[in-house]
TINU-16231 format. One line per 10 residues: number of its first residue (from 1); for each residue y, z, x of N, C-alpha, C, CB. Coordinates in steps of 0.05 Angstrom, whole numbers, plus 32768, in hexadecimal, padded with zeros to 4 digits. Atoms other than C-alpha are relative to their C-alpha. Glycine has a CB too. Layout:
BEGIN
NUM	Y:Z:X:Y:Z:X:Y:Z:X:Y:Z:X | ...
END
This chain:
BEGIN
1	8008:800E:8017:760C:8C78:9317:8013:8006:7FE9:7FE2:8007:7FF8 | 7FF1:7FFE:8022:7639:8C69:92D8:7FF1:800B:7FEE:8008:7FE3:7FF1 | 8009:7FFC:8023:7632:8C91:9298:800D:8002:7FEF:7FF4:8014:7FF8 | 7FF2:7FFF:800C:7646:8C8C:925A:800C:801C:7FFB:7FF7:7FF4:7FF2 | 7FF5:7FEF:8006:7676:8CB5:923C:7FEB:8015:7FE9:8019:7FF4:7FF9 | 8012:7FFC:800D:7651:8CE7:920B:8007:7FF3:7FE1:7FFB:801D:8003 | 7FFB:8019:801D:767F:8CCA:91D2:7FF0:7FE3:7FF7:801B:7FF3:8005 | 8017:8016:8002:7662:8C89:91E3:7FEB:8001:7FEF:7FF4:7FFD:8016 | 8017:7FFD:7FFF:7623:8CA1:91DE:7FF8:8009:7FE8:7FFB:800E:8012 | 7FFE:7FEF:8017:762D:8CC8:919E:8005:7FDE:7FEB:801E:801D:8004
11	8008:8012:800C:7643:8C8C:917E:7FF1:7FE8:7FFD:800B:7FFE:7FFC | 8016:801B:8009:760C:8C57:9183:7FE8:8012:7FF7:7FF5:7FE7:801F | 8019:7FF8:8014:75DD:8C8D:9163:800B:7FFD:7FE4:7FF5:8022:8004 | 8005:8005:801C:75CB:8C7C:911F:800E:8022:7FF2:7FD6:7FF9:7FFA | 7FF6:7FEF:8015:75EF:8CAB:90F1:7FEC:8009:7FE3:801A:7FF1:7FF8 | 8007:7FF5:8011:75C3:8CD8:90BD:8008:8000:7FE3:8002:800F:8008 | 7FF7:7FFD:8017:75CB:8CD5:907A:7FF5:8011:7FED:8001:7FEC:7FF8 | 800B:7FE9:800C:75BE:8D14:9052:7FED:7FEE:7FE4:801E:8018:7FF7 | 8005:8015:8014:7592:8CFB:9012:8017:800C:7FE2:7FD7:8001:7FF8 | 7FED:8003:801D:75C8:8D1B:8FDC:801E:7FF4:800D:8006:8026:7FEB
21	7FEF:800C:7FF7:75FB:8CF8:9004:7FFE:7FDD:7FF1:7FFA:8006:801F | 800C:8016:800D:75DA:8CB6:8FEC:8017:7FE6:8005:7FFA:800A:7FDD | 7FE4:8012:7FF3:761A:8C8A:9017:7FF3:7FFB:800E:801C:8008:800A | 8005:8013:7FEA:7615:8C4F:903F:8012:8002:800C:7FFB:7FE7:7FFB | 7FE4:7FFD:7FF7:763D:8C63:907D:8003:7FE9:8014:8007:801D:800E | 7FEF:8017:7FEA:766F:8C37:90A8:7FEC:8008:801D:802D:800A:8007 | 8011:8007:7FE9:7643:8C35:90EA:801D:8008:801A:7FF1:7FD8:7FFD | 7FED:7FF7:7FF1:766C:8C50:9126:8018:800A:7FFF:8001:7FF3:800B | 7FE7:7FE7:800E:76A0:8C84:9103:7FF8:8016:8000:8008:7FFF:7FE2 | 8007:7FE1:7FF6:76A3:8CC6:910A:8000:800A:7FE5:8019:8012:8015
31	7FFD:7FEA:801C:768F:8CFF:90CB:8013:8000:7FF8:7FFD:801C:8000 | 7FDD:7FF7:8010:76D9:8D09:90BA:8006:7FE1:7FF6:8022:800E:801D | 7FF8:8015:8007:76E9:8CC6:90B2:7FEC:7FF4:7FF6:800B:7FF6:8010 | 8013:8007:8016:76A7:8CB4:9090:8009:800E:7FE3:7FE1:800B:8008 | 7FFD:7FF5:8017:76BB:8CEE:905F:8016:7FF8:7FF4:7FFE:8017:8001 | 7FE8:8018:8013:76FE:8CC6:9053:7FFD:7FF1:7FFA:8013:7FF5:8006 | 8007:8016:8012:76DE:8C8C:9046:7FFD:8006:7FEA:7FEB:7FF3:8005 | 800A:7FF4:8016:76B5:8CB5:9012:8013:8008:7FEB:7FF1:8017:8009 | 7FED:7FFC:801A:76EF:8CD5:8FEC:800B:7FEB:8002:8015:8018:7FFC | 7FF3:8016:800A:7713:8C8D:8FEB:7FF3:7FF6:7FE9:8002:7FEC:8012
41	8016:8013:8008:76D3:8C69:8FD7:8000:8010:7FDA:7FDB:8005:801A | 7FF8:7FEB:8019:76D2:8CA6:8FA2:8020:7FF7:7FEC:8004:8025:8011 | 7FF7:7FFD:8013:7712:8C9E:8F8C:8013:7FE2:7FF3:800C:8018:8006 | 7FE8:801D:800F:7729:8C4D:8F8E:7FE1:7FF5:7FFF:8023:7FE8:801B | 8016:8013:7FFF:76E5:8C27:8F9D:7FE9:8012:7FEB:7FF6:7FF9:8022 | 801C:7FEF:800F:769B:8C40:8F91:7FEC:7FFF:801B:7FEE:7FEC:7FDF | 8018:7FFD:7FE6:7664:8C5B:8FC4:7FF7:7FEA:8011:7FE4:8008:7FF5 | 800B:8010:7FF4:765C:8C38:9003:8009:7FE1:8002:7FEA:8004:7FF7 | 7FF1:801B:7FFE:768A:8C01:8FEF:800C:7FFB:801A:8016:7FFD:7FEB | 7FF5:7FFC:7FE5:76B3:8C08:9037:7FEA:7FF4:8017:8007:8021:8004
51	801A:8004:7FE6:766A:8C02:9061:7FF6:7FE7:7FF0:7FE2:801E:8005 | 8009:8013:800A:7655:8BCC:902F:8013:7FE9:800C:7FFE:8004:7FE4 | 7FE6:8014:7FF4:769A:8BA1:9042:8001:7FFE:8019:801D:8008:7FFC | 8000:7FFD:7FE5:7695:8BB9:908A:7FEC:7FE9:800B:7FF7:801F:8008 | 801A:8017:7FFC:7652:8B95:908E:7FFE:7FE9:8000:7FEF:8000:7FF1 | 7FFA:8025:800C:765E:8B57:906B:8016:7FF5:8011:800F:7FFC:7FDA | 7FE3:800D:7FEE:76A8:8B4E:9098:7FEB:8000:801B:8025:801B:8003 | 800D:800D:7FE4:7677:8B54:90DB:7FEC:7FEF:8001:7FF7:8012:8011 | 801A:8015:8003:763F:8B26:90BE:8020:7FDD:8003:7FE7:8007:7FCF | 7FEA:8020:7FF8:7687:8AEE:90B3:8008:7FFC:8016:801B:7FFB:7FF3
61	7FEC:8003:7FED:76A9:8AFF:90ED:7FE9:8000:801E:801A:801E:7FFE | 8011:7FFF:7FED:7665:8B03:911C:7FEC:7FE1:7FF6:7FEF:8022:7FFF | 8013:8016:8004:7645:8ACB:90F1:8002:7FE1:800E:8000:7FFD:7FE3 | 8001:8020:7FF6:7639:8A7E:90FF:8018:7FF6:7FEE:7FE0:7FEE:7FF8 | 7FE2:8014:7FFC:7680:8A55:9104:7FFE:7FEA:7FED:8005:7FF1:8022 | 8004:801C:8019:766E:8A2B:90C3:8018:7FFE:7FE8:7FDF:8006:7FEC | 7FEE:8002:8010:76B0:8A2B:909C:800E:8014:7FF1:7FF9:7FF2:7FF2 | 7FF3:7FE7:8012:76D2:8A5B:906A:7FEA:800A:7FF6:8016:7FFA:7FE8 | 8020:7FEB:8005:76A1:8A96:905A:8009:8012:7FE3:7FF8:801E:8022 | 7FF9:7FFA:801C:76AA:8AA2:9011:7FEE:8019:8000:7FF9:7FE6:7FE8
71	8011:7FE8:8004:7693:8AE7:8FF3:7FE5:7FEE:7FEC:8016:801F:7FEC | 8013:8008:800C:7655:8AE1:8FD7:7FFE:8011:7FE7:7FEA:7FFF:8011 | 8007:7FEE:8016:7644:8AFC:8F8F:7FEF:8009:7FFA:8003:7FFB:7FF1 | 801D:7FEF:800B:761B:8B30:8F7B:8012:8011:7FEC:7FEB:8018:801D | 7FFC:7FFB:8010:7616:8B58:8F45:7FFA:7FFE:7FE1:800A:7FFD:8008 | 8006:8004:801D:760F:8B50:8EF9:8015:7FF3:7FF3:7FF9:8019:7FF0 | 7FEB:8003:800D:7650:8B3B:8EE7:800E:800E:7FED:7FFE:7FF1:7FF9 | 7FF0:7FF7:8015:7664:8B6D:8EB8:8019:8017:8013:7FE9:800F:7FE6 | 7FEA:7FE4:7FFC:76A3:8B94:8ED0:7FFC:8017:8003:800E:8005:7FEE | 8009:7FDD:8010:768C:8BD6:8EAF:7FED:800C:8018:7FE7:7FFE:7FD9
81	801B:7FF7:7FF2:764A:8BD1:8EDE:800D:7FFF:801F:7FE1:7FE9:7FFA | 8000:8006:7FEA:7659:8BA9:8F1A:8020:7FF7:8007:7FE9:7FED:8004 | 7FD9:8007:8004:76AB:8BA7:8F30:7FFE:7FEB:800F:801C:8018:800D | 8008:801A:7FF6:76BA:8B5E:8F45:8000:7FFE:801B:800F:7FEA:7FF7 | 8006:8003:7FE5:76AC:8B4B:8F8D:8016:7FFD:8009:7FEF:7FED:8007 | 7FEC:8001:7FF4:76E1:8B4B:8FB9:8001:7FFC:801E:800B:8012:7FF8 | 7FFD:800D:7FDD:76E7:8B30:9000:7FF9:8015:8007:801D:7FF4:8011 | 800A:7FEA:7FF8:76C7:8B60:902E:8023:800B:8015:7FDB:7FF9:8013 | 7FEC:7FF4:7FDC:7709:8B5D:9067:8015:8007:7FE3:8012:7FDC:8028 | 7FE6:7FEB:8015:773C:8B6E:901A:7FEF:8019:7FFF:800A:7FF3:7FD8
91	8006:7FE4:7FFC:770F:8BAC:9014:8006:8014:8013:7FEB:8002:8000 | 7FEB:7FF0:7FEB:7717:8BC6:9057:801B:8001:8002:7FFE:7FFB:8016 | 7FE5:8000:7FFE:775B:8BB0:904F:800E:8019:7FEA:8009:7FE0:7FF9 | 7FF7:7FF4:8012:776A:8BDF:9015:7FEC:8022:8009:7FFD:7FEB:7FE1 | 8003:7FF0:7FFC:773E:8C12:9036:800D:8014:801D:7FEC:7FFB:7FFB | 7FE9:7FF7:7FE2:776B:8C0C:9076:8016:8011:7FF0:8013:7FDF:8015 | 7FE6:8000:8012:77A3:8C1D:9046:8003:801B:7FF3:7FFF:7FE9:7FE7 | 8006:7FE7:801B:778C:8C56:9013:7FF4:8012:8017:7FE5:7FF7:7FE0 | 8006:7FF5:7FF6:776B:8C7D:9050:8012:8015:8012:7FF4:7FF1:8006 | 7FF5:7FEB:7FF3:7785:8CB9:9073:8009:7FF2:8026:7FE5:801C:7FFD
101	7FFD:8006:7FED:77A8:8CA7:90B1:7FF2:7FF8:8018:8009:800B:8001 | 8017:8001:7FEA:7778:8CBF:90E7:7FE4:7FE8:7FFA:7FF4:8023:8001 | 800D:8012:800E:7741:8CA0:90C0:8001:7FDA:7FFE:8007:800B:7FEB | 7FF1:801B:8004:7762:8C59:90B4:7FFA:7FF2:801B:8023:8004:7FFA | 7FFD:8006:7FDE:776E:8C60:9102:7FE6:7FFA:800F:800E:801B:8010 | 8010:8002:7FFD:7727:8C64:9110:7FED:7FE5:7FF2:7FFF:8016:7FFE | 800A:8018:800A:7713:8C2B:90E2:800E:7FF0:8004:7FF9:7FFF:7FEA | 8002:8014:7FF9:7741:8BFD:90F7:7FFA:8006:8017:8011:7FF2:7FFB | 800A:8006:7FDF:7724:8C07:9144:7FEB:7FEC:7FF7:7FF3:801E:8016 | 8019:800A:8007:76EB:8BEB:9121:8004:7FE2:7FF5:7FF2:8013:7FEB
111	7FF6:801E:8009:7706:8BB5:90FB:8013:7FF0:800C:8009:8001:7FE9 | 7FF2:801D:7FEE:7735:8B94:9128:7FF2:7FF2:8018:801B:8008:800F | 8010:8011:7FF8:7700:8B77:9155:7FF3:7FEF:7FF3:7FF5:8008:800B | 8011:8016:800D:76E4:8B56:9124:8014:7FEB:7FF2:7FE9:800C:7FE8 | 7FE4:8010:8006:772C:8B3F:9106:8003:7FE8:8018:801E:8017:8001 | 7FFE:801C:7FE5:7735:8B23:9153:7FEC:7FE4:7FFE:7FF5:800E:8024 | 800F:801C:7FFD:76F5:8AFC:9156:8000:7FEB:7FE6:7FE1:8007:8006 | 7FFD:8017:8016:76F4:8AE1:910B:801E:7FF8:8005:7FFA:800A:7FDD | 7FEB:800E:7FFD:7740:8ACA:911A:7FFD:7FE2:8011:8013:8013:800C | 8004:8011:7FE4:7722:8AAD:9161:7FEB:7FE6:7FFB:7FF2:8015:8018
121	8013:8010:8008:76EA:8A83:9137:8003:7FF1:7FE9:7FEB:800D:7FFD | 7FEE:8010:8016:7717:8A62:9102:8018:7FF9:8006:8005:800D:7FE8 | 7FE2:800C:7FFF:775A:8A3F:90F8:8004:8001:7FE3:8006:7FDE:800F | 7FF4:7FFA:801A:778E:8A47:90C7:7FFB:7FE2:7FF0:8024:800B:8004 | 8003:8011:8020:777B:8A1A:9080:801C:7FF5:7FFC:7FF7:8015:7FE2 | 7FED:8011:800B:77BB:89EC:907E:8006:8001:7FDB:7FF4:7FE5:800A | 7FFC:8005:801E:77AA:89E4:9032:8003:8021:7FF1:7FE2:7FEB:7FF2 | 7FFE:7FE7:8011:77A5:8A2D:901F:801C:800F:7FFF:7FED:8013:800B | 7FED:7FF6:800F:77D3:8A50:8FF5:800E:8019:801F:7FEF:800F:7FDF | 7FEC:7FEE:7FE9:780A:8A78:9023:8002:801D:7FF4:8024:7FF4:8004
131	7FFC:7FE3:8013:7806:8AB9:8FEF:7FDD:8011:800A:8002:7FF4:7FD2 | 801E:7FEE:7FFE:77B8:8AC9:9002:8006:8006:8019:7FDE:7FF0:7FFB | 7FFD:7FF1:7FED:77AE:8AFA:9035:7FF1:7FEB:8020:7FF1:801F:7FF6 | 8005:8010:7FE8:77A2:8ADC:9080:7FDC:7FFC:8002:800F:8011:801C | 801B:8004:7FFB:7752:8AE5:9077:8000:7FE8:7FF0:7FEB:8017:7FF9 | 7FFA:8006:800F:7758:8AB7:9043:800A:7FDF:8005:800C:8013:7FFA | 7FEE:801D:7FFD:7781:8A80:9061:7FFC:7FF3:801B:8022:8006:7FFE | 8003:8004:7FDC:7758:8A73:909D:7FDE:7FF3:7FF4:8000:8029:801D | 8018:800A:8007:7718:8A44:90A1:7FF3:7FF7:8015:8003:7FEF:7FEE
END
């Protein structure tokens, strides 16, 4: 009889969240590379932004094939409070970027399946601008 590996196994349990921790984590990452999210999130974004983007990129890239999937707005609008919305796949993109090697390496395993299938469930936008990034220019 096949079994899984214990890695496997380790990651499809739900991950703990201490309560002075008070972070929404990325879902199938390991502690170390959660805690890199954390000092990024700390020192370019804000708490939980990374698992918030993560979420929203597998709701577009898993969702229903209905056209270009605009961010949605939330928030208050003031700057000061709420920083402006920003595509969920440029967040990870800038958290692929600013992240510690190993780290990075571990989140994109995560995010390039979902890159493949949202590529595999759109075509490139003829009319869109050639300067926006490839999420962007696909519908």
């Amino acid at each position: 009889m096949a079994r899984r590996a214990p890695g496997q196994v380790r990651a499809r349990l739900s991950r703990r969240v201490r309560p002075e921790q008070g972070r929404t984590i990325v879902p199938g990452v390991s502690a170390r590379t959660q805690r890199g999210i954390a000092a990024f999130e700390d020192s370019q974004l804000w708490p939980g932004a990374v698992a918030d983007a993560m979420a929203r990129w597998v709701g577009t890239a898993r969702g229903p094939a209905r056209g270009p999937a605009a961010p949605q707005a939330r928030g208050c609008g003031v700057e000061a409070c709420c920083p402006t919305e920003a595509h969920p796949r440029e967040l990870l993109e800038r958290a692929l970027g600013g992240l510690p090697s190993g780290a990075a390496r571990e989140l994109r395993r995560r995010v390039d399946p979902l890159d493949e299938r949202y590529l595999s469930r759109t075509v490139v936008d003829s009319y869109a601008d050639p300067s926006w990034p490839w999420w962007l220019r696909r519908c």
